[in-house]
N, C-alpha and C positions, 0 to 999 in steps of 0.2 A: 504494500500500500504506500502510494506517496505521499507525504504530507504537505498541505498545504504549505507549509515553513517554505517547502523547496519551490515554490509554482509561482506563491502570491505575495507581495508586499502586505502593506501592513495601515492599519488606520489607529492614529496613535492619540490617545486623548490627552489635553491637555490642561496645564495649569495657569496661571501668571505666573511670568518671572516676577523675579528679586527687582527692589527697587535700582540695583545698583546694575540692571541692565537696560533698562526702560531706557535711554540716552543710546543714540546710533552710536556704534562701532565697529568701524571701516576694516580692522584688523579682523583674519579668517580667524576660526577657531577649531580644534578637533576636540574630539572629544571620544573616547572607549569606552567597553564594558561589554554588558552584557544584557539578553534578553532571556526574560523567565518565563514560563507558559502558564499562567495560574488558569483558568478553563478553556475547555473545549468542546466543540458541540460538531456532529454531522456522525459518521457511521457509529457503530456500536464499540471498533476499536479506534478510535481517536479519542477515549478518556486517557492510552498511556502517554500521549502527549504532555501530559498535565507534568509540570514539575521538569519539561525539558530545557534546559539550559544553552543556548547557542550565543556568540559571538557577534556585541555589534559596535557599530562606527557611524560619527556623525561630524560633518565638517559645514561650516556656512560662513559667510559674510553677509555684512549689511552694508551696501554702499554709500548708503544715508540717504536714498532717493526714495525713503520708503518699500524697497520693495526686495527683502531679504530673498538670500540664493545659496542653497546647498544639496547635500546629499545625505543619504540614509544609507547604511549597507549591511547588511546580514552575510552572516557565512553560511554559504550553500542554499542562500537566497537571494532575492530578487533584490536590486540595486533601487533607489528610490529617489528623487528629485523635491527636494524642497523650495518651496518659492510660498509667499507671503508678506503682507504689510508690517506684522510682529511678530518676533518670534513666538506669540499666543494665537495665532489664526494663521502657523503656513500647511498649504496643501502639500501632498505627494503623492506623484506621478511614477508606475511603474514604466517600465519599456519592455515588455513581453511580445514576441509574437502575434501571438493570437490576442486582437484588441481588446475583445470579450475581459479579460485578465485586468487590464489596464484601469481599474475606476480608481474617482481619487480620491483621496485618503486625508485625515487632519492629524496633525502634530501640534501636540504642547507639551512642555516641560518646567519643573518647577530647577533655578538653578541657581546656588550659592556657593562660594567658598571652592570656585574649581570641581562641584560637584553635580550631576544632573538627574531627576528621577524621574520619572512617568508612566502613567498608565494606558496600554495599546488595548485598543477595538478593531476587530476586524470588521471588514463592510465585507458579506457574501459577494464572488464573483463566479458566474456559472462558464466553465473554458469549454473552448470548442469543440474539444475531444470528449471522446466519453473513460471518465476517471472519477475512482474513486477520489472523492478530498474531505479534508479537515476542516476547520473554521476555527480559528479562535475567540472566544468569547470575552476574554481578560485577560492578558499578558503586563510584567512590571520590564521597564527599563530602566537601567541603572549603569550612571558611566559618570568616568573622570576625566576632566581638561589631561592633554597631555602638553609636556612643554615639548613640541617637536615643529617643525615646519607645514604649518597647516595647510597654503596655500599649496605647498604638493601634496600634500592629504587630498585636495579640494581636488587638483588638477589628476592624481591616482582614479579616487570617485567617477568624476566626469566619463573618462577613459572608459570605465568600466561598464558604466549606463550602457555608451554607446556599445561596446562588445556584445552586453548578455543582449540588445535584441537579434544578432546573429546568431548568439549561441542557443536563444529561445528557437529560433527558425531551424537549425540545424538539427534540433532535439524536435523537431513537429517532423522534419523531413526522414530522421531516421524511421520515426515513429510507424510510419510508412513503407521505409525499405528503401526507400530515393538518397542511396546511399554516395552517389555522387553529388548531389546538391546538396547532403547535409555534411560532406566535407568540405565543400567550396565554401559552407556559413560559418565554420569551424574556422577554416583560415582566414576570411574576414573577420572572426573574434580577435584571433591571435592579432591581426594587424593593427588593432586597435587599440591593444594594449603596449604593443611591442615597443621597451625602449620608455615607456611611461612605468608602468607598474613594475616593484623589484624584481629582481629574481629571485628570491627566496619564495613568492605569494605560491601557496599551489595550483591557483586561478590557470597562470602560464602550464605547469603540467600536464593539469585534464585538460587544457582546450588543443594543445598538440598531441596530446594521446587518442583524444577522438578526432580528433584531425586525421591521425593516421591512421587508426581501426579505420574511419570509415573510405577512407582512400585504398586498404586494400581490399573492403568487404566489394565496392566499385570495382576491383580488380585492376586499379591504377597505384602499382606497385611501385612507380618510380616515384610519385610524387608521397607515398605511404612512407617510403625511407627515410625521405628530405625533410618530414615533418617530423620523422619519428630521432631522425638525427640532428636537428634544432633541441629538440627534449634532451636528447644526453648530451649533448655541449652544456646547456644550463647546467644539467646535473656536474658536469665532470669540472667545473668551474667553481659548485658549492661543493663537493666533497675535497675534506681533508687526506682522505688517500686516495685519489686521484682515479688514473682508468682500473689501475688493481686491485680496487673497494669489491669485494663479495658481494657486499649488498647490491650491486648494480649486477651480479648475473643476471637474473631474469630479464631486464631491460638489453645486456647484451644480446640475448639471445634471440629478442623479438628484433631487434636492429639485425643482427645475423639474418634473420628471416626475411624479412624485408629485401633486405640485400641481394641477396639470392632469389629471390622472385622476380626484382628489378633486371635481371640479367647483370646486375654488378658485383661480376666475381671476383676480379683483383680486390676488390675492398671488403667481400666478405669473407675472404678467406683469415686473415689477421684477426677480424673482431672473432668469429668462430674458434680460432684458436687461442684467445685471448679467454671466451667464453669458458673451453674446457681448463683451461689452469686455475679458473677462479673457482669448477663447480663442488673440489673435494673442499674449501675455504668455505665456501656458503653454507648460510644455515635453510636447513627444511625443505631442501631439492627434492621433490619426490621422484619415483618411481620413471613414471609418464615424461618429465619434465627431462629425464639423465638420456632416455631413450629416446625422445624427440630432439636432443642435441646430436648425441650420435647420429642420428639418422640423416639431420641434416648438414652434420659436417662431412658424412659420407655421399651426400648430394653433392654436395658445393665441390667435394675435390672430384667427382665424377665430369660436374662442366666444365671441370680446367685441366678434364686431364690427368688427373695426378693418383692412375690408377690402386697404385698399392696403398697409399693411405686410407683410400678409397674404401678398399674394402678393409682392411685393418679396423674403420669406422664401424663397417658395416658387419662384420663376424664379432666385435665387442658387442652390438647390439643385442645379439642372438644369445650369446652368452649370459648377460647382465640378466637380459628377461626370462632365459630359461633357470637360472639362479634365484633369481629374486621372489618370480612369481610361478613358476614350475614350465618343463616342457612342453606340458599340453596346457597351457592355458593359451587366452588371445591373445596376449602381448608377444608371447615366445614366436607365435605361428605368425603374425603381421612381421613380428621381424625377419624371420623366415622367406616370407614372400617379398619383403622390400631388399634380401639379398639378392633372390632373384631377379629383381627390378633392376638391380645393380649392374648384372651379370649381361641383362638383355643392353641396356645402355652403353655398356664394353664392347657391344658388338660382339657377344663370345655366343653366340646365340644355341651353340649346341650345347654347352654346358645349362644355358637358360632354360630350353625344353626338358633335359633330364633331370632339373632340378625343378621346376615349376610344375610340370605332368604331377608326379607321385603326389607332389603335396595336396596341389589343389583339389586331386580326388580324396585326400583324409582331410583337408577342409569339408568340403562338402557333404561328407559323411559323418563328420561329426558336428556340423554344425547348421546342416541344411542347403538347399539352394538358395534361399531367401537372404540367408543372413550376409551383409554386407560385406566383410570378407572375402566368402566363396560366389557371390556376384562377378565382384571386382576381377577376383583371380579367373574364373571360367572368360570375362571379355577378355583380358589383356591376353590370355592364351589364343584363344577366337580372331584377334583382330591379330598377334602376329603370325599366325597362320594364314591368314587372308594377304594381308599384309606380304607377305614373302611366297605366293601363290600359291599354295596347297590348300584349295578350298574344301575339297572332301574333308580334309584334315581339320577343318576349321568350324565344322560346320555343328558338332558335338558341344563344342564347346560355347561356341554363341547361342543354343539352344537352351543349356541349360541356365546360362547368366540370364536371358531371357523367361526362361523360366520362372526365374529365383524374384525378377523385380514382378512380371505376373502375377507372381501366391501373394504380394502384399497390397492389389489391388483387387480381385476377384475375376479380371476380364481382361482381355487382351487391347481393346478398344480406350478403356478405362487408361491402362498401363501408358500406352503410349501419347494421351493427348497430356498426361500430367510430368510426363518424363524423356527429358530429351536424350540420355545416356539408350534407353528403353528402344525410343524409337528410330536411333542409329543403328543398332542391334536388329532389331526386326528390319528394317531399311536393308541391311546384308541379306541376311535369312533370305528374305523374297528375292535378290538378286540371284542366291547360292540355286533357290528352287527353281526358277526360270529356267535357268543355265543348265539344273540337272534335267529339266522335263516334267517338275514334279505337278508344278503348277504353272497354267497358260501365261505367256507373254502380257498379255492383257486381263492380269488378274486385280492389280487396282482400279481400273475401268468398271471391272466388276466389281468390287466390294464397292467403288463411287455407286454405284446402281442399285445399293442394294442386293444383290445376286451375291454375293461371296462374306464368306465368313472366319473373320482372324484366328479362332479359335479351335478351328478345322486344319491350318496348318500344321506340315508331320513335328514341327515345337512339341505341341499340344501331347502328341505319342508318349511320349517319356514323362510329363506332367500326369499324365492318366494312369500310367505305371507307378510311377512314387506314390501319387495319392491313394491310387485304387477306387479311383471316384468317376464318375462319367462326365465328360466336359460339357459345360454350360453353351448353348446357343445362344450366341451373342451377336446378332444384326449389327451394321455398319448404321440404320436409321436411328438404333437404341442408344 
């Protein structure tokens, strides 16, 4: 559940100031502390709100022209725009997205002696999206002058307004899956901030972190790196031990990743290997995570060539997982298959076949046609038989990866409109049957017509075997 805290700004009630602020004063002021949750109202779990304590900042000037100008800001909330005749009647204005979010808000505070208190009201704001939310009913504020440079306090703020409406936009577009436009809003946050806000804020972190996830969810790996590599400069600038901090594995390793998807291999290979001297140094490496470097460092020296490391990478793999987690389980068997993957890469393709055959058939047997794994393994055999002309030979094996993504739809028809891996596969198949005679030249003509039916193809034979069931008559109209 998200809570309000994170969505919506705030409607803050107020008090009169102290006499000894009633007289303009042209000097900015900041001011810290904190923000308390005392009630809560909207679903049934937003009473544990109650009692939560977050992180706030308040900076303004009064120009003397009557008409005071600041900012409000919460951690891991919505940044807030003050303006007002007194500081007893200023509004606040969020910058969300979605304008729905945007209503405006009052602030007052009672303030003496470098110290400021107040009592916040939410105004309900119904967002565009369908989400759960919070409301708050009563929240205290509570903060201190700081003696620091408030006017870049003020100029930080500003900065930020402008950012989170990007980074509201980029959080509506993920929300969606429009994962290239919600990383284009993600580097407009960052440029916003960039060079104004320090580098210590972790504001800068998450907005290049989802900068970069969504750059490569986009499958734009090159720009995924460059963002993800802006993050670890900051980082390598505030760590005291430098690129050989432990603590930066994980972040090495997704820049390794990156890297290597970008087709930037001379520069992934050093972070890769910088990554395994750091991984016995770090704390709480699991399993998945030792296995997923290996794997990928046995990738990376595969595109450069540098066969025997290569596999050195890739026979640690098999070992680690047959150790750690036994030889039949999936990890041992994935790594198994990804030596093979190795092997086909090498161009060593005979040792590929003898070693990928046997397996993939005790995949499949012990884990089914369906299960992801033995899918995988049955196309990659399937398409480099096809692939290097032995279609007879090919033709087993795309049948049953076909099969395998078939049992997790019910229908052949089904299978293919929702999966494109599915309907490359079957796309073969039909060409392999043609070609043998099995079925007419003009058997999509047919099924276009209604007359032919997907699940009458000889696939289906071996599907009716494993199950022992009769296959379903499944129209081209249905």
């Amino acid at each position: 559940m998200k809570t309000k805290l994170q969505v919506l700004s705030l409607v803050l009630g107020l008090h009169p100031l102290a006499p000894a602020f009633a007289a303009p004063n042209n000097a900015p002021h900041y001011f810290e502390g904190e923000l308390r949750i005392e009630q809560s109202v909207g679903g049934k779990n937003c009473q544990q709100l109650n009692g939560k304590i977050t992180e706030a900042q308040v900076s303004w000037q009064d120009p003397g022209h009557g008409q005071i100008q600041g900012w409000i800001v919460f951690a891991s909330g919505a940044p807030g725009k003050l303006e007002g005749a007194t500081p007893a009647k200023l509004t606040i204005t969020t910058n969300h997205h979605d304008a729905q979010l945007n209503t405006p808000m009052v602030l007052s505070l009672d303030i003496a002696d470098g110290k400021a208190t107040g009592v916040l009201q939410e105004t309900p704001a119904k967002p565009g999206f369908s989400e759960t939310m919070c409301y708050w009913q009563q929240a205290k504020l509570t903060l201190t002058e700081k003696n620091t440079d408030a006017a870049k306090r003020m100029r930080e703020h500003a900065a930020w307004y402008k950012a989170y409406a990007h980074k509201s936009r980029g959080e509506n577009h993920a929300r969606y899956a429009q994962f290239a436009e919600a990383a284009a809003a993600y580097d407009q946050a960052f440029a916003e901030v960039e060079g104004v806000l320090p580098e210590t804020r972790t504001d800068l972190y998450d907005l290049l972190f989802s900068a970069a996830r969504y750059h490569a969810e986009a499958k734009n790996f090159a720009l995924a790196a460059q963002s993800f590599q802006q993050l670890m400069d900051i980082g390598l600038r505030q760590s005291e031990k430098g690129a050989e901090n432990p603590d930066l594995y994980p972040s090495w390793l997704r820049l390794a990743t990156y890297l290597h998807l970008a087709g930037r291999t001379t520069e992934a290979i050093p972070v890769i290997e910088r990554t395994a001297r750091l991984e016995s140094q770090a704390e709480e490496v699991s399993l998945e995570e030792r296995l997923l470097r290996l794997r990928l460092q046995g990738n990376i020296y595969i595109t450069a060539k540098m066969f025997d490391k290569a596999q050195t990478s890739l026979r640690e793999e098999i070992t680690l997982a047959s150790a750690k987690a036994g030889p039949d389980s999936l990890l041992a068997y994935e790594a198994r298959v990804q030596w093979a993957r190795g092997l086909k890469a090498m161009n060593d393709h005979a040792r590929f076949e003898t070693t990928l055959e046997p397996l993939t058939k005790e995949i499949t047997t012990r884990f089914g046609e369906a299960h992801e794994l033995a899918r995988n393994s049955n196309a990659l055999l399937g398409w480099h038989y096809l692939n290097t002309g032995r279609m007879e030979k090919s033709r087993p094996w795309l049948e049953s990866a076909f099969r395998g993504h078939r049992a997790l739809t019910g229908n052949a028809l089904t299978t293919i409109k929702a999966n494109e891996s599915a309907r490359n596969i079957l796309g073969a198949l039909l060409e392999i049957y043609i070609k043998q005679g099995i079925v007419p030249a003009d058997y999509l003509d047919r099924f276009a017509a209604n007359q032919g039916i997907l699940d009458d193809l000889p696939y289906n034979e071996g599907l009716k075997a494993n199950l022992n069931l009769p296959a379903f008559k499944i129209g081209s109209g249905e």
